[in-house]
C-alpha positions as CSV (number, residue, x, y, z in Angstrom):
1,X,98.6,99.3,76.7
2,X,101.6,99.1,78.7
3,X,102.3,98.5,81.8
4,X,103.6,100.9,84.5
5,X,104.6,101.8,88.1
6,X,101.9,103.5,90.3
7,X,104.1,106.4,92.2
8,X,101.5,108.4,93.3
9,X,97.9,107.2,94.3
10,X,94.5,109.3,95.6
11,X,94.7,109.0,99.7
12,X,90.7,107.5,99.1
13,X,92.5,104.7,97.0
14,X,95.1,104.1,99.1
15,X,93.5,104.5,102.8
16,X,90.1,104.5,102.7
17,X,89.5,101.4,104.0
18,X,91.5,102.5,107.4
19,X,90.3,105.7,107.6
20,X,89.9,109.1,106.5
21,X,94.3,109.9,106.2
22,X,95.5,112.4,104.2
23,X,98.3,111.2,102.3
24,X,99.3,111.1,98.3
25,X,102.7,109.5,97.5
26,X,102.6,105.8,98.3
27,X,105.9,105.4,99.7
28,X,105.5,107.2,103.2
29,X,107.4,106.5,106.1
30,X,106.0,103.4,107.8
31,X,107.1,102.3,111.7
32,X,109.6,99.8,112.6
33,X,109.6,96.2,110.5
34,X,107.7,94.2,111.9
35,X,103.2,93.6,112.8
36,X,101.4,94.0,116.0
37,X,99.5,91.3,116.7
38,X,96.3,91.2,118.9
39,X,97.0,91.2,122.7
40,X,97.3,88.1,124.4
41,X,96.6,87.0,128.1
42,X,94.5,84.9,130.4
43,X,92.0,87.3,129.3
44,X,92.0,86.5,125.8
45,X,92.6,82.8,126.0
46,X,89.3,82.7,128.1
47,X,87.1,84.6,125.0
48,X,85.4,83.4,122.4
49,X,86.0,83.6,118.7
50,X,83.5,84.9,116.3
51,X,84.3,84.3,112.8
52,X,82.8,85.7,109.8
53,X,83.5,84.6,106.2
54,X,82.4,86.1,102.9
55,X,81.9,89.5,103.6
56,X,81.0,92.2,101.0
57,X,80.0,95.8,102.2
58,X,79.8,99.3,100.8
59,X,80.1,102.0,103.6
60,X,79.8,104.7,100.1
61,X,82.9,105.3,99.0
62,X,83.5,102.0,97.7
63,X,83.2,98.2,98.3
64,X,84.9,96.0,101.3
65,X,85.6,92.5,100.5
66,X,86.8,90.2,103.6
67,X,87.1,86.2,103.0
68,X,87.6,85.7,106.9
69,X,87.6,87.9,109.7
70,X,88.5,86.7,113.5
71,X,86.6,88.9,115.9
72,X,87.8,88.6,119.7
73,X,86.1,90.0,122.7
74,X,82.4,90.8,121.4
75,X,79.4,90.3,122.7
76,X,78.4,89.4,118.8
77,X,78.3,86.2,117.1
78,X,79.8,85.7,113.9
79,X,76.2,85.8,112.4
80,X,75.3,89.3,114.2
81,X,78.4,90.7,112.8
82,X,78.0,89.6,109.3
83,X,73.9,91.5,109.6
84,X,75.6,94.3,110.8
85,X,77.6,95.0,108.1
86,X,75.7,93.4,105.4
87,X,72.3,93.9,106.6
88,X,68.9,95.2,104.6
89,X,69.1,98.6,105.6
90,X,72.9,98.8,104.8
91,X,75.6,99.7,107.0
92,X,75.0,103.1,108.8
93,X,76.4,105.2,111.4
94,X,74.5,103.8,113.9
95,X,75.2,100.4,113.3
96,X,78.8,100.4,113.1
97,X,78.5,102.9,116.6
98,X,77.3,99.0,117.6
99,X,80.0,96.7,116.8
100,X,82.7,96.2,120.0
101,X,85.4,94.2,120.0
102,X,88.3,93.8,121.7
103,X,90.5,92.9,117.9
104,X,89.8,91.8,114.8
105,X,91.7,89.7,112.4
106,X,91.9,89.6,108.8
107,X,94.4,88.4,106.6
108,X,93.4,90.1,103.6
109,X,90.7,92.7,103.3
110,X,90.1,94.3,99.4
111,X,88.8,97.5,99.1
112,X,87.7,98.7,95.5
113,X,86.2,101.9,93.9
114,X,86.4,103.7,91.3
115,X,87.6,107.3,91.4
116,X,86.8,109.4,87.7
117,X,85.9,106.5,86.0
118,X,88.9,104.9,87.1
119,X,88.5,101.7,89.1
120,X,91.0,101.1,91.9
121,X,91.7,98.4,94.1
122,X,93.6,98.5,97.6
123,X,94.6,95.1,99.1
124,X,95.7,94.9,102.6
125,X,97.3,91.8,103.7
126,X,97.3,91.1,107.6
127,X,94.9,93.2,109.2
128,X,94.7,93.9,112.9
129,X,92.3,96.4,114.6
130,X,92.0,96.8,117.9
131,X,89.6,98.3,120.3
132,X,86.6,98.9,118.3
133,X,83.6,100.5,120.3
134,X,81.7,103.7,119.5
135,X,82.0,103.8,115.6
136,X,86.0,103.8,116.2
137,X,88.7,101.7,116.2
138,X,91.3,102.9,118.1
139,X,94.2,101.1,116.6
140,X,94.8,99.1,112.8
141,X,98.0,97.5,111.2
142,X,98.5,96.1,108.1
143,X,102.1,93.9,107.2
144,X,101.6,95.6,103.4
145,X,99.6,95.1,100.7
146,X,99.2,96.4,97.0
147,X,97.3,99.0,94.8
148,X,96.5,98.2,91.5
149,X,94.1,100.0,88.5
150,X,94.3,101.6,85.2
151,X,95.0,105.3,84.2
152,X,94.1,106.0,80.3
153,X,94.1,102.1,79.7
154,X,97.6,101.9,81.0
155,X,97.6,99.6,83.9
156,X,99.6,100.8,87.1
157,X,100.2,98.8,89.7
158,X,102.2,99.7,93.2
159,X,103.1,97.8,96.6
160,X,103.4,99.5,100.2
161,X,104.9,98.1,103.3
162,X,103.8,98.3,107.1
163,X,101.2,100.6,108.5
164,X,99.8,101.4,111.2
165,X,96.9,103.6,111.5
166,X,95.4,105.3,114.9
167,X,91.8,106.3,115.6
168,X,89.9,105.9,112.8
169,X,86.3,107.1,113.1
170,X,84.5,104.6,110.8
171,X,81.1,105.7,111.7
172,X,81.9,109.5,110.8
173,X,83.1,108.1,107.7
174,X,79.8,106.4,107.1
175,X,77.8,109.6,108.1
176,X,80.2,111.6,105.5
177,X,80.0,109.3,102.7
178,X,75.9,109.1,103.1
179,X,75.2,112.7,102.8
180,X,77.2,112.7,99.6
């Protein structure tokens, strides 16, 4: 089994923790160097901080894994958030139509699934999103992260630099992945 470098990925493998994107190689182009961070203000300063840690969620196409999360701007607590998306009935449309926040922070969220019997794992490191309300978030970086997995018991591994990402519709993505 040797070991060897990932130059093309599946867009679910790659993406699908941001949002449905069509894309296949995994160098694309990227924007300027550089991360947006969350806004700032009087505004901000004068809201409170939910914070969730631990957080494990399948929205169907494969699991989410968050260690820490900084939510800004909701009218949730930390502990209403982590119900939401971990609750008994599992996450649905409808509940993630709930969540609002102004950003979100999270400096490394993994997102695994297995694709043909092939498990895959997406790590994105530095996560912002930004405006989330109606099942969407409107806006999502990430300063890079990496892709790793195994084809015919060779492992492949691959890196990928910044992203941005631009109304993703998480709750469609929850309704698509649900009826199968």
């Amino acid at each position: 089994m040797g070991k060897r470098r990932l130059t093309r990925v599946s867009a679910t493998a790659l993406l699908a923790a941001m949002g449905v994107v069509t894309l296949g190689w995994l160098d694309w182009p990227t924007p300027a160097p550089g991360r947006m961070t969350a806004p700032a203000g009087a505004a901000m300063a004068q809201t409170a901080t939910a914070v969730v840690e631990n957080l494990s969620f399948d929205l169907g196409v494969g699991v989410y894994r968050i260690r820490r999360m900084e939510v800004i701007g909701s009218p949730m607590t930390g502990e209403e958030w982590r119900e939401t998306l971990t609750g008994g009935q599992g996450v649905t449309a409808d509940r993630l139509a709930a969540l609002k926040a102004d950003s979100i922070s999270i400096p490394e969220l993994e997102f695994e699934q297995t694709v043909g019997g092939t498990r895959q794992t997406v790590v994105y490191r530095d996560v912002i999103l930004l405006n989330i309300a109606g099942g969407r978030i409107a806006q999502a970086t990430a300063s890079g992260g990496t892709v790793s997995g195994a084809v015919d018991g060779d492992s492949i591994s691959g890196e990928f630099g910044p992203s941005t990402f631009a109304g993703i519709d998480v709750a469609g993505m929850a309704r698509l992945f649900a009826t199968g």
